[in-house]
C-alpha positions in Angstrom: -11.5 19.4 18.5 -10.7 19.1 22.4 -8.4 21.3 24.1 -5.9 18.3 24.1 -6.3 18.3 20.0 -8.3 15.3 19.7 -11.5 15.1 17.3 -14.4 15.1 19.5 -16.5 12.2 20.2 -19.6 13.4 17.9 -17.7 14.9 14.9 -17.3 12.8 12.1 -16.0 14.9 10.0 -12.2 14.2 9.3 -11.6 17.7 7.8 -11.4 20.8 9.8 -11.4 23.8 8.2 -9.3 26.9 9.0 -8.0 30.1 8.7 -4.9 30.0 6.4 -2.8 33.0 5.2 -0.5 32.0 2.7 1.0 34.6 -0.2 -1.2 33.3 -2.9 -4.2 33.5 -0.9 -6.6 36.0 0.3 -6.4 36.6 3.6 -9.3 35.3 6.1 -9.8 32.2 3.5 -11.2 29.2 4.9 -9.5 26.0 3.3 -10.1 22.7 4.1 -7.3 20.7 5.5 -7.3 17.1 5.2 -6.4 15.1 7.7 -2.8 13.9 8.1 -3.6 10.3 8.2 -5.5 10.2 5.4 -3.2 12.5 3.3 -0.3 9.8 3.9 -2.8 7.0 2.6 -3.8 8.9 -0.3 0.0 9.5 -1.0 0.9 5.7 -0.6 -2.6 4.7 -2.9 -1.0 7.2 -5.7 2.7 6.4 -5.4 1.0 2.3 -5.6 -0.2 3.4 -8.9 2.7 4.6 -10.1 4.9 2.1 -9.3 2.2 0.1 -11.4 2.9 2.4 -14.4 6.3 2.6 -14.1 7.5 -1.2 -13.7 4.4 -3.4 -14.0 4.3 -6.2 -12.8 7.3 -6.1 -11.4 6.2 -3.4 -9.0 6.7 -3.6 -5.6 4.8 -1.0 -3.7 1.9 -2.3 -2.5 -0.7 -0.4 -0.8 -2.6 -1.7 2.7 -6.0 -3.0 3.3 -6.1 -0.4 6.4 -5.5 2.6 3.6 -7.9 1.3 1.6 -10.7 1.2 4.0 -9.8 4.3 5.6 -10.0 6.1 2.4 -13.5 4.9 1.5 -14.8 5.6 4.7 -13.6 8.9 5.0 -15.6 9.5 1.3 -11.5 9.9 -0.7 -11.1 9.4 -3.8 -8.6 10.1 -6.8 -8.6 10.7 -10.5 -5.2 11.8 -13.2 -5.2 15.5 -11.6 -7.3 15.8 -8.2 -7.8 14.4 -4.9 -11.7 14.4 -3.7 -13.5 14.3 -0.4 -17.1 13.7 -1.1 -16.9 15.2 -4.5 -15.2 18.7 -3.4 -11.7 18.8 -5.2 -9.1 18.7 -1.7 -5.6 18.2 -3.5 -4.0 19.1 -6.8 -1.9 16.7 -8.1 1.4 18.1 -9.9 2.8 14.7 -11.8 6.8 15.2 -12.4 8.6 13.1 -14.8 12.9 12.1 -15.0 15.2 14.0 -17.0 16.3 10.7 -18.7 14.8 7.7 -20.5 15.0 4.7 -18.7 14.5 1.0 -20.4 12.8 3.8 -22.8 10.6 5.8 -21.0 10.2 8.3 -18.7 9.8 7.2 -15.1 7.3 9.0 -13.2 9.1 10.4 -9.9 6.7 11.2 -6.5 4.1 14.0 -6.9 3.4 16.7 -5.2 0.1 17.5 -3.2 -0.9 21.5 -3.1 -4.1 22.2 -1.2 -6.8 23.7 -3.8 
């Protein structure tokens, strides 16, 4: 990174890794922080999905070509419980369900995305 906070011209890596200090972690940790860009896209691919499972085709989130691409060239990808970036596991995902049956089943509500 520049002093202005860009990404410099020769990294391209869209990770950075730093120092974070949270309760549950040791301190002096280095974690992997994904981008913010790509964590948005990630979020809209996996809401998509759910949408999918929810309503079928009668869904109406749709995910973008842009997210898509930026995804697979940034080496992202997604299974039931984790997000990847070339393999290493970046994001848990915590799945949450309604309280109440609707047209008799459970709708899935957004996840949550906590840093591994």
């Amino acid at each position: 990174m520049d002093q202005q906070g860009r990404p410099d011209q020769n990294s391209g890596n869209l990770t950075e890794e730093t120092e974070q200090t949270t309760p549950g972690r040791k301190a002096g940790r280095k974690v992997k922080i994904m981008n913010k860009q790509l964590k948005d896209a990630a979020t809209r691919v996996l809401l998509a999905k759910i949408d999918r499972q929810n309503y079928g085709m009668f869904g109406n989130v749709k995910v973008s070509a842009r997210d898509q691409m930026d995804l697979r060239n940034a080496g992202i990808t997604s299974d039931d419980n984790y997000i990847y970036e070339h393999g290493a596991k970046v994001y848990k995902i915590n799945r949450r369900y309604a309280a109440k049956k609707v047209d008799g089943m459970y709708k899935q509500l957004k996840p949550q995305l906590e840093p591994m």
